[in-house]
C-alpha positions as CSV (number, residue, x, y, z in Angstrom):
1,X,0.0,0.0,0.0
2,X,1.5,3.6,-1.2
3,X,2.3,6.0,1.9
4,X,0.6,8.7,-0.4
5,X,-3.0,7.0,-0.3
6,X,-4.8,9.3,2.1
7,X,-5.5,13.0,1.1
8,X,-4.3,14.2,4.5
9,X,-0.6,13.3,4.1
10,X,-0.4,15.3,0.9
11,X,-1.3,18.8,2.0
12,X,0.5,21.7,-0.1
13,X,-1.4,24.8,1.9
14,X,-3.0,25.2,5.0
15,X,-6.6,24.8,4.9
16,X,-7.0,28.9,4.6
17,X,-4.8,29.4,2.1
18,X,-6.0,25.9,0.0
19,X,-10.2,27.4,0.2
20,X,-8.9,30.6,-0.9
21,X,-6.9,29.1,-4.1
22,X,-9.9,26.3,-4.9
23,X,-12.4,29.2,-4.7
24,X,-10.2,31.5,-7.1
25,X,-9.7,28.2,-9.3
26,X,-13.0,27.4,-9.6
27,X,-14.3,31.0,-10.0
28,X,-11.6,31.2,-13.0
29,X,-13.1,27.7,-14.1
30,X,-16.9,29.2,-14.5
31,X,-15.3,31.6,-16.1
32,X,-13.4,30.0,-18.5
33,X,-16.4,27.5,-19.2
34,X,-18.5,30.8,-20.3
35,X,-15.8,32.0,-22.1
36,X,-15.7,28.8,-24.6
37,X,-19.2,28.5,-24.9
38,X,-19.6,31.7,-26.0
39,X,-16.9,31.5,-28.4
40,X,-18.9,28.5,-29.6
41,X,-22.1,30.3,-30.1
42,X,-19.9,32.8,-32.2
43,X,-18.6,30.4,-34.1
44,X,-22.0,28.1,-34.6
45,X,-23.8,31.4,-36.0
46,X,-20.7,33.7,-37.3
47,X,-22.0,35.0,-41.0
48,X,-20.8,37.6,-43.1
49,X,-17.2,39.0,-44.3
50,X,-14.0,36.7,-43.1
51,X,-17.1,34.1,-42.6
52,X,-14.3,30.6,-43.3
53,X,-11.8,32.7,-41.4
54,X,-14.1,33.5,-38.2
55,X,-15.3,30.1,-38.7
56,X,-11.9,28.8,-38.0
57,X,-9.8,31.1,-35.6
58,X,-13.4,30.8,-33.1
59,X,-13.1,27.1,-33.2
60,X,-9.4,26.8,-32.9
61,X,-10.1,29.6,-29.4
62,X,-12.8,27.3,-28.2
63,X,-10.2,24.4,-28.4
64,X,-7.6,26.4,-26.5
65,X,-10.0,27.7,-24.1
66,X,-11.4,23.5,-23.6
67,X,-7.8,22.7,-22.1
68,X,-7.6,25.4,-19.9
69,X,-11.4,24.3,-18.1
70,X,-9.2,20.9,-17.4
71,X,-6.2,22.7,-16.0
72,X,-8.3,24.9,-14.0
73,X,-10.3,22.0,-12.5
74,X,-7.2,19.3,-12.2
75,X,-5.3,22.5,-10.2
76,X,-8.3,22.8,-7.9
77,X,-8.8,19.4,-7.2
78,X,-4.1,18.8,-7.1
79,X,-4.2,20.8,-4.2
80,X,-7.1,19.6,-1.9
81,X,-10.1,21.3,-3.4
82,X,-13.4,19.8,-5.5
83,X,-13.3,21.3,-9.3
84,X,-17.6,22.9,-9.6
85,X,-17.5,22.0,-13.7
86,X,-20.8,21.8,-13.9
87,X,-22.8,24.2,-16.8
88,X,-25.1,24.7,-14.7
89,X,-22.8,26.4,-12.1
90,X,-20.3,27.9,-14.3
91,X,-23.1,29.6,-15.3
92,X,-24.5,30.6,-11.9
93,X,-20.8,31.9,-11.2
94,X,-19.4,33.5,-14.3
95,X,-18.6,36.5,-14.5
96,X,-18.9,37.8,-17.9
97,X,-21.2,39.5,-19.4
98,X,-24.0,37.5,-21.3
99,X,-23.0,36.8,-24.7
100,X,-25.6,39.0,-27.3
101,X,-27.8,36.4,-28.7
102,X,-29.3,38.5,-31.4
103,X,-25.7,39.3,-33.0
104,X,-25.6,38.8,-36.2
105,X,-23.1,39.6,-38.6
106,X,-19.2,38.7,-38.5
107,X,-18.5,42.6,-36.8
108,X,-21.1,41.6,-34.1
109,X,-19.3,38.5,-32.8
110,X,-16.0,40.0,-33.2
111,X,-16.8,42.8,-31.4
112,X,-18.6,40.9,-28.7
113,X,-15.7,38.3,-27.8
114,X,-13.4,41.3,-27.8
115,X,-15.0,42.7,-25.1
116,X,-15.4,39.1,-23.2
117,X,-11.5,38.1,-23.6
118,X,-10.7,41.4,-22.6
119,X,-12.5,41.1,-19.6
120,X,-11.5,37.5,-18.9
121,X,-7.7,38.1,-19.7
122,X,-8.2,41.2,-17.2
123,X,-9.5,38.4,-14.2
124,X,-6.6,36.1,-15.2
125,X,-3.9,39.0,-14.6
126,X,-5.5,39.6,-11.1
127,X,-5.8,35.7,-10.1
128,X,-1.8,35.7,-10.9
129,X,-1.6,39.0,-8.2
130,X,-3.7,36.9,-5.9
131,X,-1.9,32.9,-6.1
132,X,1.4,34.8,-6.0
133,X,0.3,36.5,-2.7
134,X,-1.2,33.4,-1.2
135,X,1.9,31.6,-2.1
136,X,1.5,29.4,-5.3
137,X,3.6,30.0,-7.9
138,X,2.8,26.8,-9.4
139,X,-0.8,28.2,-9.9
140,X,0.4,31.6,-10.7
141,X,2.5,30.0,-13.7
142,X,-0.7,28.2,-14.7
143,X,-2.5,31.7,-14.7
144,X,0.4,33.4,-16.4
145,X,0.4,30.7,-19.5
146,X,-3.5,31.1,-19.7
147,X,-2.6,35.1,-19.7
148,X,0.2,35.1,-22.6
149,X,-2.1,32.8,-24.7
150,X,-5.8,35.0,-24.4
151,X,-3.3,38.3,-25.2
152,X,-2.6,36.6,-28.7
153,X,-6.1,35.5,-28.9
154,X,-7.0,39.1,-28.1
155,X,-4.5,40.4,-30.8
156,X,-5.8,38.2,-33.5
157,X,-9.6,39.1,-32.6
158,X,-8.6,42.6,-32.3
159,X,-7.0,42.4,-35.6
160,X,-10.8,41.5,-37.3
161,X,-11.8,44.8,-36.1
162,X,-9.5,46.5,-38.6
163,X,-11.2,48.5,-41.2
């Protein structure tokens, strides 16, 4: 029988300092779960100019943003916590704004995940502040590889608002 077995003798935090990093982790989680879905829905229904493009770069975000959800979840549950994956409380707990279901055209759905993967890349820069404070720098480096990827995501939506 492996010494390692029981959840007690692996403990990385004290129990303080584990809620407050599982609760940031799974806040980031809903978050991130809202985020691809919504990329989804742009992609499902994107029309217009750049229509094969959009097509494309939204489902190649949505993949990106899937393996994030999983290393957001496995980190809550690594160091003690229980990953809350569910859509139906991601969406209780997100905080993004709700995606515009009437938009339309290619410019709508640009437009609205700009504003969305701003927002989310804004979050991800303060949960790096906050797991570096509370002593993680192993989920500070998870936030910070999530953070330099959603900045290029942000550049290339950004650069489908160019006229």
């Amino acid at each position: 029988m492996s010494k390692h077995q029981a959840r007690a003798r692996h403990i990385m935090f004290d129990e303080k300092t584990t809620d407050e990093l599982v609760v940031l982790l799974n806040q980031t989680l809903a978050d991130t779960l809202d985020l691809a879905y919504q990329t989804k829905q742009a992609h499902w229904n994107v029309k217009g100019y750049n229509f094969y493009g959009l097509h494309l770069l939204f489902d190649n975000l949505y993949g990106q943003l899937s393996t994030y959800v999983d290393d957001f979840a496995e980190r809550a549950v690594t160091i003690g916590g229980q990953a809350l994956g569910t859509l139906r409380s991601a969406s209780s707990r997100s905080q993004l704004d709700e995606y515009p279901l009437d938009a339309l055209g290619s410019k709508a759905h640009v437009d609205a995940l700009v504003d969305r993967y701003g927002e989310y890349t804004s979050r991800v820069r303060q949960a790096i502040r906050k797991a570096e404070k509370l002593g993680d720098p192993d989920t500070a480096d998870l936030y910070t590889s999530v953070s330099r990827a959603m900045d290029k995501a942000l550049w290339m939506l950004t650069a489908h608002q160019e006229v």
